[in-house]
N, C-alpha and C positions, 0 to 999 in steps of 0.2 A: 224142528220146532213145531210143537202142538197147534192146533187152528187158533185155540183160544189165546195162547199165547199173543200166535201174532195180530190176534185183533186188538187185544191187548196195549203190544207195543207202539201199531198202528194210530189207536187211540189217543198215549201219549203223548206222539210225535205230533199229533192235530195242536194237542191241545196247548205244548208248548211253542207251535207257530202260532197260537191266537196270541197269545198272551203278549210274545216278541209283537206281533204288529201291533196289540193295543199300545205299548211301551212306547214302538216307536209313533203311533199315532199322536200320543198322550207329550211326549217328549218333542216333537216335533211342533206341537201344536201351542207349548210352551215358549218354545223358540220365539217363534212369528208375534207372539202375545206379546214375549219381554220385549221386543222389537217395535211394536205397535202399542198396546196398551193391556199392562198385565188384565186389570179385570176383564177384558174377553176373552180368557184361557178358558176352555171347556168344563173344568171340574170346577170353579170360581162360576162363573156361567150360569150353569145346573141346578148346582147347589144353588145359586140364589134365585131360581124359577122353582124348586124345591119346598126352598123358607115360602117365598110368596104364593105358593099353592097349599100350603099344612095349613088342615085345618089350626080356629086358636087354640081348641083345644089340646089337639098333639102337640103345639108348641108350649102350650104351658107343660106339658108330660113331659116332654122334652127336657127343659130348663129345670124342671123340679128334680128329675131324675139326674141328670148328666152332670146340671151346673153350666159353670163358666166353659165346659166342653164340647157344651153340644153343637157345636161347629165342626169340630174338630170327629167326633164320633158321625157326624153330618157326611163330612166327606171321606172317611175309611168306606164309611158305608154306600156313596157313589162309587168307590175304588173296587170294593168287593163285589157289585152288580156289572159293574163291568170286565171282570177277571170274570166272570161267570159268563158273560153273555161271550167275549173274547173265545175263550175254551168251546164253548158249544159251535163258534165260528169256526175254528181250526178245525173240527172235525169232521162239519159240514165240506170246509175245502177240500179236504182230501179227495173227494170225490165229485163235488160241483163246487172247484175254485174261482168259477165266478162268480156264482150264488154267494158264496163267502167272503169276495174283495165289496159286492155290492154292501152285505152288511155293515162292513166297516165302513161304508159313504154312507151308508143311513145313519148309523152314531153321529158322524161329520155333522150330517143335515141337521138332526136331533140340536147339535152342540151350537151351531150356527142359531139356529130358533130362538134356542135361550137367551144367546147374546142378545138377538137382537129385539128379545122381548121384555129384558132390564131397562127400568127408568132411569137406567145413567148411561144408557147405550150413545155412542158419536156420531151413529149411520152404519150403512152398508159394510163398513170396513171389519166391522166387527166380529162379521162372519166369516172374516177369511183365518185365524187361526182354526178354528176347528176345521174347516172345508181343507186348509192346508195337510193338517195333521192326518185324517181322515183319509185324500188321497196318498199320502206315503206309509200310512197303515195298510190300504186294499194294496198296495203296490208291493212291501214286505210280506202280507201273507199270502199274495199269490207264486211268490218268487218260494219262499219257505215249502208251503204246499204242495208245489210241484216237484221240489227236491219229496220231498216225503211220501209222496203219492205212492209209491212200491212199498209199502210197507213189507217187513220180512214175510218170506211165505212158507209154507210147509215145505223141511227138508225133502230132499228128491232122495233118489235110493241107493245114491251113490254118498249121501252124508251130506253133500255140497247143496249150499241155496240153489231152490229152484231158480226158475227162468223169471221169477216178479221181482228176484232180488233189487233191494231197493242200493241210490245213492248213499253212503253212510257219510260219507269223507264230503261230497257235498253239503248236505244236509250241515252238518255240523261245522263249517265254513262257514255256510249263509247264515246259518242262527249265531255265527263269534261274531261276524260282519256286522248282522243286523243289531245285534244287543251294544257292543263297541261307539254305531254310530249313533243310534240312540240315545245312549246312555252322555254322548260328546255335546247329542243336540240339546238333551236337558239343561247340562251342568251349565252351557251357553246361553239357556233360555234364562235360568236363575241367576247368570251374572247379567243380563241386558236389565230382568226387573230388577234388582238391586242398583243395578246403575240409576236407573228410572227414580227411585226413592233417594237418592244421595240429594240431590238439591232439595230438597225437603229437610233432611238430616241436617244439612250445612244449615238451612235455613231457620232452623229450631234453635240447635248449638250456638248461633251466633246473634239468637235473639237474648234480649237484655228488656227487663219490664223495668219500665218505670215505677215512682211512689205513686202511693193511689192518693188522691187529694182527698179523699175520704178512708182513714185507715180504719180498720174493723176493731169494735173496743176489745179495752184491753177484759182477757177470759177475767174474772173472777176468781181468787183464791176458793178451794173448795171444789172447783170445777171435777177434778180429776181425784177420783176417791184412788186409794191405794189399796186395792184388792185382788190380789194373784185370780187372774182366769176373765179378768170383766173387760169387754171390750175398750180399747183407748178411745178418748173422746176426738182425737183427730185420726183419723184411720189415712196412712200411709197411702202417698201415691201408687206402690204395687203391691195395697191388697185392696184397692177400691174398689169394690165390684165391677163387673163390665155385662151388660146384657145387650145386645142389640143382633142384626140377622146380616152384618158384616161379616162375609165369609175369609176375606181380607182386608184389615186394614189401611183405611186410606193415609196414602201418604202424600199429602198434600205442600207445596212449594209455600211459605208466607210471602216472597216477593211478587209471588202470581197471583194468589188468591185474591177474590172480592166477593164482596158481599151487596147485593142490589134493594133495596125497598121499592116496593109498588102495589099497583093495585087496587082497590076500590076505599075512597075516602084518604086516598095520599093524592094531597094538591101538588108536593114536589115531592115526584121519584128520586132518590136517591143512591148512587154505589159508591161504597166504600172500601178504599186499601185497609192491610191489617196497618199500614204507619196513621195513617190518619184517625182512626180507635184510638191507635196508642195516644195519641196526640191531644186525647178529647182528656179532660177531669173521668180518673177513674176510684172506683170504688171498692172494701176491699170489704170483705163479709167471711163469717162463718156461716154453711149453710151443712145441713143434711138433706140429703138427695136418697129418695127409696125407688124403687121398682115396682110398680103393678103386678110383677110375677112373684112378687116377695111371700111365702107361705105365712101365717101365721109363726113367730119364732126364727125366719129364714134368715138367710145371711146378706140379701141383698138391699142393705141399707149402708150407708157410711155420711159419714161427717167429715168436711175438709174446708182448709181455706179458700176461697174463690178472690182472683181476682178481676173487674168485668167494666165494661160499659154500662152504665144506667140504661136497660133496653126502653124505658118509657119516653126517656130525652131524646133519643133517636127518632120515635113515632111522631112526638110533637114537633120536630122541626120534622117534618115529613107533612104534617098538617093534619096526623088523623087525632082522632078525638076520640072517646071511651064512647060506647052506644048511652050511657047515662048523663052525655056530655051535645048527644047530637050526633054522634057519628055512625056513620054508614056499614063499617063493617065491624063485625060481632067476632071473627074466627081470627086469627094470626096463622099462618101453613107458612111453617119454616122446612125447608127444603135443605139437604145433603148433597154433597157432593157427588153419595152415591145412588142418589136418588129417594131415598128417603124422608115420607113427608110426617111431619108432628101439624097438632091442629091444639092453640090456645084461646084460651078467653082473651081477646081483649082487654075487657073490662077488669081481667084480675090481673094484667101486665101493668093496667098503669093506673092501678089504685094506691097505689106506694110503696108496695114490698118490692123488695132488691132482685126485681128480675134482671138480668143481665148478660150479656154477650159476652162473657167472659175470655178469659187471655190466658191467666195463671191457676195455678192449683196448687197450696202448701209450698207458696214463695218459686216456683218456678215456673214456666211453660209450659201449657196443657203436655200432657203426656198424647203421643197418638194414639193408643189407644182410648183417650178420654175425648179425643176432637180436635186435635190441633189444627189448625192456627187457633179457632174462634169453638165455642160450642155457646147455644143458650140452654139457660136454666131458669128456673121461678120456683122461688120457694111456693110449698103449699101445696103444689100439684106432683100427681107420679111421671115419672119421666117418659110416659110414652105420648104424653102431651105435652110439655115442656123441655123437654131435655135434649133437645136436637143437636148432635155431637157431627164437624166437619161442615158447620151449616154455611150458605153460599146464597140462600134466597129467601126473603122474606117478602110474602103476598098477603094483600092485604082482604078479606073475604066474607062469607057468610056460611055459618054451619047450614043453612039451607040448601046454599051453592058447590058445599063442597068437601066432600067426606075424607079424610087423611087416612094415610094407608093403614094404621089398629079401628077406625073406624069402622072400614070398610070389610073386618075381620070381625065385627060383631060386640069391637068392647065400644065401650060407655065414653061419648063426646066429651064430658066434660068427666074430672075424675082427681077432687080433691083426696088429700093422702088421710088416711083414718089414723084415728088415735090406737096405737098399739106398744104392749112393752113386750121383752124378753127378757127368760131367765139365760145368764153367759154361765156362771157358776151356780150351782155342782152339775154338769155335765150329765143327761142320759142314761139312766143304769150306770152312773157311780155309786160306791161304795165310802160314803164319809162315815169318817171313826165318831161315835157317840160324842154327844157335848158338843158345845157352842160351833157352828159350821154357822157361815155367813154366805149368803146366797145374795147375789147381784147381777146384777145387768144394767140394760137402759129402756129406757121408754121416749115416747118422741109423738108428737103430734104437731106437724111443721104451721105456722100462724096462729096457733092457739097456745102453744109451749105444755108443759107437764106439773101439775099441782100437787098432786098424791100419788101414791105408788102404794098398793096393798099386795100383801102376800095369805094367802091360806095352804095350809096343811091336813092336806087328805080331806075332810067334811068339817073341819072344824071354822070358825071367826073368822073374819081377814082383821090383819094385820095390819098397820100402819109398817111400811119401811121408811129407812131413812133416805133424805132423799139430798143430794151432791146439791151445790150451787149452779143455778137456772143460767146457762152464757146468754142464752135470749130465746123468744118465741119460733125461730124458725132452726133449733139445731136439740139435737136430745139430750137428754139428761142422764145420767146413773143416780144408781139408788141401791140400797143393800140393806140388807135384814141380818140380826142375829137369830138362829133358831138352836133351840136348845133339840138338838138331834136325838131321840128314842132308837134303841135298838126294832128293825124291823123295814117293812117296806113301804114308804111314803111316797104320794104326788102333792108336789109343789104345784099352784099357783098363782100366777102374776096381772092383775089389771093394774092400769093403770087411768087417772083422770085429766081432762085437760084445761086448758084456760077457762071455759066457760062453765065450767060445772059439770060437763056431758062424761058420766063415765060408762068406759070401755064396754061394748057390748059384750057379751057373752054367746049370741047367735054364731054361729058357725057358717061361714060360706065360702065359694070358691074366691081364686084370685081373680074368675071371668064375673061381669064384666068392667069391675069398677074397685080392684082389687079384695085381699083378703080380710076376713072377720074372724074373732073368736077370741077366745084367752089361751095363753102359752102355759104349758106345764112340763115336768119332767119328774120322771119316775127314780126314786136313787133306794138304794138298801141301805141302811147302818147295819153292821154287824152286830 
């Protein structure tokens, strides 16, 4: 066998004992999680010391490019940094397999850090799946590596392996062992965290909402135009958008869960079970909920029914008061289970709009990925200051005192939603056939409602479109145009106006730091 060869082979041998020990590092470290508490598993970990270290900027590039993915694209690509770093360890072993088991304890250490430097950390404990995983990683690639360490050498002159001839039948023993058990401790670790999530599951299934003692009025005839391609005015439980830097969803017990009130300007602190909510006069609304990362035209906007606690009724038997009222604290820092803090106005929770601690979504139980048991929401504002999904703590505070985690990222404390519409139909470089094509969408400006809806064509007028029946000031509207389509290639665009006269800017800006500006359009061909 040629030298290069067996550097070669040598090479490979390293690099599939790294890989085996990350697996079983990874696998292992699983285990002990599902065992103890999934979120301190090392790749859930990382990733969320990852989200909490990107800049906003990357995270808006992120979410703009990836989507509802970039979690998921999030953690391939912790997977792939560590198959990388894994390989270069096996190769190192081969020849200083200590150096190389100590790597695999520095990942350990690495993975312990993260835990333990998550706002929804337990304590100490939190470190020990990585630390676990970690030493039965350096432990498999010390075992692998030493079987490997003779890599094949230059044949001798008789044909037969020289004298470096390596283990082969070991070698390949210890890598079926190690991958077998690994692969055992995973599938183990994935059934303890699904067990983990069952009472949660049971406890959702077997929840029943009551009627709301305020039902949400009845939609208006007209609401819902009938035009193939235009968004529906209640967008389905699973195609709601979902944005947030849950690297897994919490799955939270409603027999366990509670929620506490306190804090500055609450006379009596209060906690509450999810029965005792249910128990209170609830209220049932239509609301549309948008995103701060929403582009100009973007897709993270929906409309759904809520059903909720009146969050203002809560504050006032709590004894706090709106800062326009006397009261002390100016900020609302509603808290997650996973530690995730939102920061609201006050004064705009308990000015009258239907902010609320909601329960249901389109007649059933928050979905978890929307917040189950409880999520809040307030019309008016983008959900990275009101929409705290899984929430567990409400403190009562001062923006002066106290900056909430998109804060502390650079976007804008306070961050009412701007008036914006979009076109749904015709679609981005479509091609409509000449003659009447009817162009539609929605528009929305939550507290203020939608008055007019204009369309123009390439440089020409705008338009008046028509515009669906108003369900009320905090959920969006449809609206559609007839245009009589020219052969040739046309940009559509859509402003739209809101309650008080103010129409749609036309400036261009980012989604940083108080969401995005501009007019949507789209480019189509007529034949």
């Amino acid at each position: 066998m040629s030298s290069f060869r067996s550097k070669l082979v040598r090479a490979a041998l390293g690099a599939l004992a790294g890989l085996l020990a990350a697996f079983t590092a990874l696998a292992v470290a699983e285990l002990v999680a599902g065992a103890m508490r999934p979120a301190a598993g090392p790749v859930t970990a990382v990733g969320g010391a990852v989200i909490d270290r990107t800049p906003a900027a990357v995270k808006d590039f992120a979410i703009r490019t990836f989507g509802e993915n970039d979690k998921t694209v999030l953690q391939l690509g912790i997977l792939a940094a560590l198959a990388l770093f894994a390989v270069g360890l096996g190769v190192l072993a081969l020849s200083h397999r200590r150096a190389g088991a100590a790597g695999v304890l520095l990942f350990g250490i690495a993975g312990a850090a993260a835990a333990l430097s998550r706002p929804d950390s337990t304590g100490a404990g939190d470190a020990l799946p990585s630390i676990a995983g970690a030493v039965a990683g350096a432990l498999a690639l010390y075992v692998l590596a030493s079987r490997a360490a003779s890599a094949p050498a230059p044949d001798g002159a008789d044909g037969q392996a020289g004298p470096g001839a390596w283990d082969r039948r070991g070698f390949l023993t210890a890598a079926g062992v190690t991958a077998v058990a690994a692969a055992s401790a995973g599938a183990l670790g994935r059934y303890l965290t699904g067990r983990q999530g069952q009472g949660a599951v049971a406890s959702r299934e077997g929840l029943v909402l009551p009627e709301p003692a305020s039902p949400a009025p009845a939609v208006p005839a007209g609401v819902r135009l009938k035009v193939p391609g235009i968004t529906a005015f209640t967008t389905p439980n699973s195609d709601f958008y979902r944005v947030d830097t849950a690297l897994t969803v919490p799955k939270v017990d409603a027999g366990t869960w509670r929620l506490r009130i306190h804090g500055e300007g609450v006379a009596r602190p209060r906690t509450y079970t999810l029965d005792q909510l249910l128990a209170r006069p609830l209220v049932e609304r239509d609301i549309t909920l948008t995103c701060v990362s929403n582009e100009v035209g973007g897709p993270y906007v929906g409309n759904a029914r809520w059903l909720g606690v009146p969050l203002a009724g809560l504050l006032e038997e709590a004894g706090v008061r709106p800062p326009s009222k006397g009261g002390r604290a100016d900020q609302l820092v509603a808290r997650s289970v996973d530690g995730m803090t939102l920061g609201s106005p006050v004064e705009d929770l308990m000015d009258g709009r239907d902010a609320m601690l909601a329960v249901g979504m389109n007649g059933e139980p928050l979905p978890f990925d929307h917040g189950f048991p409880v999520r809040m929401l307030v019309p008016g504002l983008y959900g990275y200051v009101s929409a705290c999904k899984w929430i567990e703590d409400i403190e009562l505070t001062t923006f002066d005192a106290y900056d909430p985690y998109w804060v502390r990222r650079k976007w804008a404390r306070r961050a009412p939603i701007k008036t914006q519409a979009r076109i749904d139909t015709p679609k981005p470089f479509a091609r409509p056939a000449a003659g009447t094509v009817t162009v539609a969408g929605v528009a929305w400006a939550q507290r203020r409602g939608i008055t007019r809806v204009q369309i123009r064509v390439d440089e020409g007028p705008w338009q008046d479109a028509d515009l669906a029946a108003q369900a009320g000031v905090d959920t969006w509207r449809q609206w559609s145009y007839r245009w009589n389509a020219t052969p040739g290639g046309h940009h559509l665009t859509v402003r739209a106006t809101d309650g008080t006269g103010q129409v749609q800017t036309e400036r261009r800006t980012r989604t940083i730091p108080d969401g995005a500006s501009g007019l949507h359009g789209v480019f189509v061909t007529v034949p």
